[in-house]
Structure formats: structure tokens, C-alpha cells
MARVEXGU-736761 format. One record per residue: residue in one letter; residue number from 1; x, y, z of N, C-alpha, C, CB in turn. Coordinates in steps of 0.05 Angstrom, whole numbers, always signed. Atoms other than C-alpha are relative to their C-alpha. Last residue first. Glycine has a CB too. Example, Ala and Ser with C-alpha at 12.3 -4.5 7.8 and 13.67 -1.06 7.14 Angstrom:
+---+-----+--------+--------+--------+--------+--------+--------+--------+--------+--------+--------+--------+--------+
| r |   k |    n.X |    n.Y |    n.Z |   ca.X |   ca.Y |   ca.Z |    c.X |    c.Y |    c.Z |   cb.X |   cb.Y |   cb.Z |
+---+-----+--------+--------+--------+--------+--------+--------+--------+--------+--------+--------+--------+--------+
| s |   2 |    -16 |    -24 |     -1 |   +273 |    -21 |   +143 |    -15 |    +22 |    +14 |     +9 |     +9 |    -29 |
| a |   1 |    +18 |    -24 |     +0 |   +246 |    -90 |   +156 |    +18 |    +24 |     +0 |    -20 |     +1 |    +25 |
+---+-----+--------+--------+--------+--------+--------+--------+--------+--------+--------+--------+--------+--------+
This chain:
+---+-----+--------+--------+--------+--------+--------+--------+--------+--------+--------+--------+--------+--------+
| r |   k |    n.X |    n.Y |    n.Z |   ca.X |   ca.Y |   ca.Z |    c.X |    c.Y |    c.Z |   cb.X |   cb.Y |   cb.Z |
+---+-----+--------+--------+--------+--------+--------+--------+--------+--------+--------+--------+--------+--------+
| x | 111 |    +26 |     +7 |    -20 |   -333 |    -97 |   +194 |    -28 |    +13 |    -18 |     +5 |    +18 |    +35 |
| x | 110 |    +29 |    +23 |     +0 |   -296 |   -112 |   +131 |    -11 |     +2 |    +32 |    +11 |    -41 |     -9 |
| x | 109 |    +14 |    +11 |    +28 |   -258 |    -49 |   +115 |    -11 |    -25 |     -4 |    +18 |     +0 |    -19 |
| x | 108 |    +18 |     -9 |     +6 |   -249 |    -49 |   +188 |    -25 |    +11 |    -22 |     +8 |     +7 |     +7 |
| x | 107 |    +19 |     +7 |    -18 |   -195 |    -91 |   +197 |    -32 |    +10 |     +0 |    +11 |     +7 |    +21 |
| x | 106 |    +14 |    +25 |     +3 |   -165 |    -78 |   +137 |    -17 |     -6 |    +11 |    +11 |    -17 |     +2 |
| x | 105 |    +16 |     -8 |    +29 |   -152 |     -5 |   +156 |    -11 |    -23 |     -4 |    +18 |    +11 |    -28 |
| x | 104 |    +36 |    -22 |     +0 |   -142 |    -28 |   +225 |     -9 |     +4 |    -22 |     -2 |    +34 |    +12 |
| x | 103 |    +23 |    +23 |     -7 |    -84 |    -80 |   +204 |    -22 |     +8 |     +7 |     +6 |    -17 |    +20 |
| x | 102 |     +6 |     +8 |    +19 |    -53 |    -21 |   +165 |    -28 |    -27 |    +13 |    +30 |     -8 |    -15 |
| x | 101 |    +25 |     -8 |    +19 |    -55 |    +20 |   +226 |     -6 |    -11 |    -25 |     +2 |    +26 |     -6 |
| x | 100 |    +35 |    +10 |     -8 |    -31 |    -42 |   +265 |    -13 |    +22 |     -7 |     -9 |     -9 |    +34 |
| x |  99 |    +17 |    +25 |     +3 |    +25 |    -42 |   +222 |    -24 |     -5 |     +5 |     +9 |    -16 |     +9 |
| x |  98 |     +3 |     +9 |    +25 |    +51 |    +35 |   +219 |    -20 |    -30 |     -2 |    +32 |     -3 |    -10 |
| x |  97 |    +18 |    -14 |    +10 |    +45 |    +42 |   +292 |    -10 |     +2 |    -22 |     +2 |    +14 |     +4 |
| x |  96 |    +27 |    +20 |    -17 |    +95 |    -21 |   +299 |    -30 |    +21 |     -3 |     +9 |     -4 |    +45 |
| x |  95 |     +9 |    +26 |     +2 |   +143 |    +17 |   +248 |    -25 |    -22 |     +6 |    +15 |     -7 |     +9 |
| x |  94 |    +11 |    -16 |    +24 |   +139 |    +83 |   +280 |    -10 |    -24 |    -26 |    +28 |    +24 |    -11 |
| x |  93 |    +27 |    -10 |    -10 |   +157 |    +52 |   +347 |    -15 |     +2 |    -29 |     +2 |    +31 |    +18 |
| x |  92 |     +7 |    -19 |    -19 |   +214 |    +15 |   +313 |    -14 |     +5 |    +14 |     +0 |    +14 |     -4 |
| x |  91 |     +8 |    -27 |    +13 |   +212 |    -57 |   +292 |     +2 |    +24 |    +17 |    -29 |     -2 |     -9 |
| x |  90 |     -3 |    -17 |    -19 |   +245 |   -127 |   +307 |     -7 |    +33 |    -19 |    +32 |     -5 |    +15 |
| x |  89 |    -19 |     -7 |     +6 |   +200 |   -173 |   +270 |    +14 |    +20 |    +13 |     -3 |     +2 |    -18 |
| x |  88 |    +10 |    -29 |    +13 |   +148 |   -215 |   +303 |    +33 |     +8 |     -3 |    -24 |    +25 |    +24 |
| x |  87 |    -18 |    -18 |    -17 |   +176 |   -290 |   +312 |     -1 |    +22 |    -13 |    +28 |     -8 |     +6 |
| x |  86 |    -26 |     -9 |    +12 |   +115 |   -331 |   +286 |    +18 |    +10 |    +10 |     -1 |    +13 |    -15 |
| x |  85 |     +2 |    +28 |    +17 |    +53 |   -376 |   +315 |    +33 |    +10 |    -17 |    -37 |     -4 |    -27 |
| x |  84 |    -29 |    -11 |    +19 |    +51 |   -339 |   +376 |     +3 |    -24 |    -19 |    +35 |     +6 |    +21 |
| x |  83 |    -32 |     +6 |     -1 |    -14 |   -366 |   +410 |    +14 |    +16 |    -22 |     +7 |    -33 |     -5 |
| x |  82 |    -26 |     +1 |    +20 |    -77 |   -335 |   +421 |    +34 |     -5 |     +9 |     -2 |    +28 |    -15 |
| x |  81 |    -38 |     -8 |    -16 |   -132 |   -333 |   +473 |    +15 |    -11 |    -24 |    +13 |    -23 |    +38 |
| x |  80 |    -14 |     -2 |    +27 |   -211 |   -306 |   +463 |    +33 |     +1 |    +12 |    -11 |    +30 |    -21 |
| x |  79 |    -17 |    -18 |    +14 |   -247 |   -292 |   +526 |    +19 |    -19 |    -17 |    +16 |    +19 |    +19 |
| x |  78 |    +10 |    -18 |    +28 |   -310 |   -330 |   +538 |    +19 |    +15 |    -18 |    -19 |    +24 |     +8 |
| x |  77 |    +11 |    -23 |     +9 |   -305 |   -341 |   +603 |     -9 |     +8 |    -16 |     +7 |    +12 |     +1 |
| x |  76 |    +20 |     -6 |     -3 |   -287 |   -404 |   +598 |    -21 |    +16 |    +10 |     -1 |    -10 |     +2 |
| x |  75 |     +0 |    +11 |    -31 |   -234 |   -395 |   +559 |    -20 |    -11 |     +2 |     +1 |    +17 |    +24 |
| x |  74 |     +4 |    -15 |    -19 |   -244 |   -376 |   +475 |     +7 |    -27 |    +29 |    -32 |    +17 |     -5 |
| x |  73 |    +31 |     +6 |     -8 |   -205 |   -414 |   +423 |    -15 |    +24 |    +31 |     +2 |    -40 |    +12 |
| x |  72 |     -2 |    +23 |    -13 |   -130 |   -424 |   +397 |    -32 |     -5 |    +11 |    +22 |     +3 |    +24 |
| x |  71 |    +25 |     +5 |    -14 |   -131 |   -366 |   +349 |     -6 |    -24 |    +14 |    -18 |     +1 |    -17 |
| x |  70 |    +25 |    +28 |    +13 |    -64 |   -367 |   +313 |    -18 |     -5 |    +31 |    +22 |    -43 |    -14 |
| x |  69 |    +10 |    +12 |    -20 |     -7 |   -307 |   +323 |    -23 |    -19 |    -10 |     -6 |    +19 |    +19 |
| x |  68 |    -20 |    +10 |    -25 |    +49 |   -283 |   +274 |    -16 |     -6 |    +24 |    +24 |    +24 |    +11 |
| x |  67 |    -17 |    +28 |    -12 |    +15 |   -310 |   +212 |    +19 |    +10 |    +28 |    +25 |    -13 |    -27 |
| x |  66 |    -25 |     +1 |    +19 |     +4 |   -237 |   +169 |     +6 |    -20 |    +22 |    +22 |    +31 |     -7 |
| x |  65 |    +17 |     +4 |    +20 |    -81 |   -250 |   +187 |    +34 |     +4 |    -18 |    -33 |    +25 |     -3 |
| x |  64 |    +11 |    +20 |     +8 |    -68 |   -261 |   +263 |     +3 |    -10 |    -36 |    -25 |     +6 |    +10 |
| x |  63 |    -32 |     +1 |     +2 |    -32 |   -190 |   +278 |     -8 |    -35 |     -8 |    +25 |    +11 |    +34 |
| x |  62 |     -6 |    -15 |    +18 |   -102 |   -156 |   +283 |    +22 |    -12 |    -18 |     +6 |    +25 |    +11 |
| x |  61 |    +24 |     -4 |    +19 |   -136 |   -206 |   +327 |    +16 |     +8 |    -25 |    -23 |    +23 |    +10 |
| x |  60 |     +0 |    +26 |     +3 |    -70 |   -218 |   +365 |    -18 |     +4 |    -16 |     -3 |    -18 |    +21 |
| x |  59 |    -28 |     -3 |     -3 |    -62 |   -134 |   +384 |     -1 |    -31 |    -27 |    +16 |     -4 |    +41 |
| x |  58 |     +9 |    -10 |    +31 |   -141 |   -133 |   +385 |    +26 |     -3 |    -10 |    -13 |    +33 |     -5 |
| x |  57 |    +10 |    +25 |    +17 |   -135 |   -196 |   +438 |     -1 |    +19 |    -23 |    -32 |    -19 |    +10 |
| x |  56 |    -11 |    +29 |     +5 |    -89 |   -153 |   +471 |     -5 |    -21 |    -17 |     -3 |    -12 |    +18 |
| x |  55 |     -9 |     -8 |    +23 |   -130 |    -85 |   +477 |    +17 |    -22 |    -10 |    +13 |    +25 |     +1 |
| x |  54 |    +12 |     -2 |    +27 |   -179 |   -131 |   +510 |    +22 |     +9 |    -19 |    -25 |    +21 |     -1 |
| x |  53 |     +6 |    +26 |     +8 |   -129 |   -160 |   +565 |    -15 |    +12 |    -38 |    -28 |    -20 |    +29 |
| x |  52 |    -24 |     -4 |    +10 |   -102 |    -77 |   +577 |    -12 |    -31 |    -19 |    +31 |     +2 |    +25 |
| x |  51 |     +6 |    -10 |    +35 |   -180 |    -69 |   +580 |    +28 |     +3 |     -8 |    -18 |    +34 |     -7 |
| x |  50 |     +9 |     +2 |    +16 |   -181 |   -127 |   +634 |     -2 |    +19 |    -33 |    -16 |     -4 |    +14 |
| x |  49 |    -16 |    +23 |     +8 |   -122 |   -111 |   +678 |    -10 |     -3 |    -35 |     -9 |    -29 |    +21 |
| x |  48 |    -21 |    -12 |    +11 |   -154 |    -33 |   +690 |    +15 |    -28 |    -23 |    +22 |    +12 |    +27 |
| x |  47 |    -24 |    -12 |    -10 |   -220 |    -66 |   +708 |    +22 |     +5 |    -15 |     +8 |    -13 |    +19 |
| x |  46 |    -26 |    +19 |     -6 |   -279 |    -77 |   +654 |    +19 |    +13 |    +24 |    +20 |     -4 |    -29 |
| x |  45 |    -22 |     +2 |     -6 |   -352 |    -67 |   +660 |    +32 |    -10 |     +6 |     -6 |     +2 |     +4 |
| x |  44 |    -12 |    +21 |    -29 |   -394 |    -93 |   +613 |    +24 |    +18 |     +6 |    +13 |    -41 |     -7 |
| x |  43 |     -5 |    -16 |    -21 |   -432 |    -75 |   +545 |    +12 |     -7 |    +22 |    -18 |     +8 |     +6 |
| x |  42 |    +15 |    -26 |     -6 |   -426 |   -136 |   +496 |     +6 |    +32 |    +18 |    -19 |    -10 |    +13 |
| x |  41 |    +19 |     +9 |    -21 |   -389 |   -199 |   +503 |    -17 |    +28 |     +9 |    +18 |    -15 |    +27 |
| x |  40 |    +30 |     +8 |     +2 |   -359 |   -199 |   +438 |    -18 |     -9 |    +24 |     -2 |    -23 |    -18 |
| x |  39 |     +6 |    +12 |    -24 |   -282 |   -208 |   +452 |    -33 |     -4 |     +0 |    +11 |    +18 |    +24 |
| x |  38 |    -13 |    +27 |     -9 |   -268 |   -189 |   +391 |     -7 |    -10 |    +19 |    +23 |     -2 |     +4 |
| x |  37 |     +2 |     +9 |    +32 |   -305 |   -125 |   +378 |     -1 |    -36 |     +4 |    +35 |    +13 |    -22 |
| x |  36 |    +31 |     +2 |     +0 |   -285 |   -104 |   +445 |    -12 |    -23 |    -12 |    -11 |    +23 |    -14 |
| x |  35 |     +2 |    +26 |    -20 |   -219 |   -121 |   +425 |    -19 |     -3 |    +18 |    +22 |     -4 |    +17 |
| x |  34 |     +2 |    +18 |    +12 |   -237 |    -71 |   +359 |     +8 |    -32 |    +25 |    +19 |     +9 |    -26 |
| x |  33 |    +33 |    +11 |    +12 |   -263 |    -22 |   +406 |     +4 |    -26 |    -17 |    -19 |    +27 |    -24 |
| x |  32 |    +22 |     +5 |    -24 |   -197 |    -22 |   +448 |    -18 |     -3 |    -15 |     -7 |    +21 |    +22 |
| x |  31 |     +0 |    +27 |    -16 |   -151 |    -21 |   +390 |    -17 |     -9 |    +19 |    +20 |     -4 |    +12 |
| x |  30 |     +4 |    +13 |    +25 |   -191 |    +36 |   +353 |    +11 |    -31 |    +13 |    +20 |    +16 |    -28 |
| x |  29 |    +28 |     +0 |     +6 |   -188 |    +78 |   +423 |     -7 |    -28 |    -19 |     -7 |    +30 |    -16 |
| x |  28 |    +13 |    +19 |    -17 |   -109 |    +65 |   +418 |    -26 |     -2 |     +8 |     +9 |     +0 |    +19 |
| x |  27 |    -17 |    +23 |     +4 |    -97 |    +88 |   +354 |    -16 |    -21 |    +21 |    +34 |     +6 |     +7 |
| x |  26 |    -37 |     +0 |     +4 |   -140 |   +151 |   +362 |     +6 |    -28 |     -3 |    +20 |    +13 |    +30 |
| x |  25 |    -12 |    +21 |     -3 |   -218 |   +159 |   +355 |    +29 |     +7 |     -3 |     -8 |    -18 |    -17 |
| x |  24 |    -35 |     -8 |    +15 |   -252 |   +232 |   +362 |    +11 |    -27 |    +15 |    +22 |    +38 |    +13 |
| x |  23 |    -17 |    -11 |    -19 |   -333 |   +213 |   +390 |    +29 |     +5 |    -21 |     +3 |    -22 |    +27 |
| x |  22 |     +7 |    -33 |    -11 |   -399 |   +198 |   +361 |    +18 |    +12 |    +15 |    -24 |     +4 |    +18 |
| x |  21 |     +8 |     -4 |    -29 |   -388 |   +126 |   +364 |     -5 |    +17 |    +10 |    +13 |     -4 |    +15 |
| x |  20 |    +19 |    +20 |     -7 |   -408 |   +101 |   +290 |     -2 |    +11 |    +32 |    +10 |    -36 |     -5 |
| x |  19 |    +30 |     +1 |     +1 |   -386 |   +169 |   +259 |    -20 |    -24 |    +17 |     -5 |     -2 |    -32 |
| x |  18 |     +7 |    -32 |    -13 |   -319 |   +167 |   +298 |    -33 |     +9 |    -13 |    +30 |    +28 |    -14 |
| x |  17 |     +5 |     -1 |    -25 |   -310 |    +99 |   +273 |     -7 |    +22 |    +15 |    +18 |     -9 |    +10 |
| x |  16 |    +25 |    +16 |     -7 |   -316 |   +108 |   +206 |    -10 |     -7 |    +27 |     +1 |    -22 |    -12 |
| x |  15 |    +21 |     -9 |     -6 |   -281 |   +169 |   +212 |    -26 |    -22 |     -6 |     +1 |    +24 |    -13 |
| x |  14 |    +11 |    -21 |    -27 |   -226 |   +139 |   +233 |    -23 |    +11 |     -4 |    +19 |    +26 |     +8 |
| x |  13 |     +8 |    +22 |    -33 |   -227 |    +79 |   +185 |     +0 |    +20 |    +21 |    +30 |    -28 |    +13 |
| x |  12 |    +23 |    +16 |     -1 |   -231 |   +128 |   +125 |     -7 |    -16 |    +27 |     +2 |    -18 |    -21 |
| x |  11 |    +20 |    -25 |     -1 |   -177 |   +173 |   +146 |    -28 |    -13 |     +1 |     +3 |    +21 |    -28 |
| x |  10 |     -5 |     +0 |    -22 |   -128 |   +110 |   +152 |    -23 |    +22 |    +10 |    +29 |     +3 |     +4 |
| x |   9 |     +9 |    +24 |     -5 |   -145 |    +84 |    +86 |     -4 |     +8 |    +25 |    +16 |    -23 |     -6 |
| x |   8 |    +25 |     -1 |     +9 |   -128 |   +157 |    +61 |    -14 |    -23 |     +7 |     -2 |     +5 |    -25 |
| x |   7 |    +12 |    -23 |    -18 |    -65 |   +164 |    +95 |    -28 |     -3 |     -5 |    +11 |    +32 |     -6 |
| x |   6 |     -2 |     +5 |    -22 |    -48 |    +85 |    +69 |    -22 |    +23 |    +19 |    +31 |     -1 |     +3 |
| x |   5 |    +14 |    +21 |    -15 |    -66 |    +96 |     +5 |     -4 |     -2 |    +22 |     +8 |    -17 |     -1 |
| x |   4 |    +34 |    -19 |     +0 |    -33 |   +166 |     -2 |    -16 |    -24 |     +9 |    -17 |    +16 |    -38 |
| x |   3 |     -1 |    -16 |    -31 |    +30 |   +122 |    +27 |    -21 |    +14 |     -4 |    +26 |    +20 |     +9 |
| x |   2 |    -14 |    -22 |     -1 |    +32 |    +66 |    -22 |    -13 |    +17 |    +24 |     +0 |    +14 |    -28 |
| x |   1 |    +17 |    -23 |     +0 |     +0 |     +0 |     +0 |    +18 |    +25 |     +0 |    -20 |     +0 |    +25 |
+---+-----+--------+--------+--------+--------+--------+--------+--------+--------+--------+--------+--------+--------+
């Protein structure tokens, strides 16, 4: 994906989200709703642990679909747990922000 692509993939998925929640999305917002998303257990309070857990499964969710983690199944809770199926690559900051906004653009171009 060239780079207008990208800015413009990236414009789209924010304001698709920002029209669905009625609010200004950032990076991490977008991970949290999409391990929401994932996790699929509706409205519900979480503690501090838990919405680090969600943004986690969006982390694994997202990072699933270029092979470096594989969907093992939900607990029994319900929550959704993934293994390391690859050895992620060593990346900058700017790098790793780069990926999982690509994996959001995708991501959301099919919700």
C-alpha cells in the first residue's frame, strides 16, 4: 500500500468509527473497540487488567491475518486466547504504529 493509500485508508477507518461512536478515535481507542469487537461480550464493565487483556486480543486479532499469532479458542469465560505462531519482527515505534494502522484499515474495511 503506497503512502496516499495508506493516509487515506487510515482517514476512512477513523471516521468510520468516529461516525459510529460519536466521538474523536485515536490508535489506541480503535484497538480497544476492535478487542471489544473481539471479545464480543457486549456492554460490561472492565477493570484496568481487563482493558489492557482486550486491547491484547485486538493486538492478536489484528496480527493473526500476516501469521504471527493463531486463534486457539475462547476460555471459559469467553475470552478469546492466542498463541505466537511466528517470531514478530524487530521494529521501531513508528514501524509497529505503521502495522496495526494497516491492520485497522483492513480490519475495518470488513466490519
Amino acid at each position: 500500500m503506497n503512502e496516499q493509500d495508506f493516509e487515506q485508508g487510515w482517514k476512512v477507518a477513523m471516521d468510520k468509527l468516529e461516525k459510529r461512536f460519536n466521538q474523536p478515535i485515536d490508535l489506541q481507542a480503535a484497538l480497544f473497540l476492535i478487542g471489544l469487537n473481539e471479545l464480543g461480550q457486549g456492554p460490561r464493565k472492565l477493570n484496568k487488567d481487563q482493558k489492557i487483556d482486550v486491547i491484547h486480543i485486538a493486538v492478536c486479532s489484528l496480527l493473526e491475518p500476516f501469521g504471527y499469532y493463531v486463534f486457539e479458542g475462547n476460555d471459559k469465560d469467553g475470552w478469546p486466547h492466542f498463541s505466537r505462531s511466528a517470531t514478530l519482527p524487530k521494529l521501531n515505534a513508528q514501524e509497529q504504529e505503521h502495522i496495526m494502522k494497516e491492520s485497522i484499515i483492513n480490519y475495518i474495511q470488513e466490519w
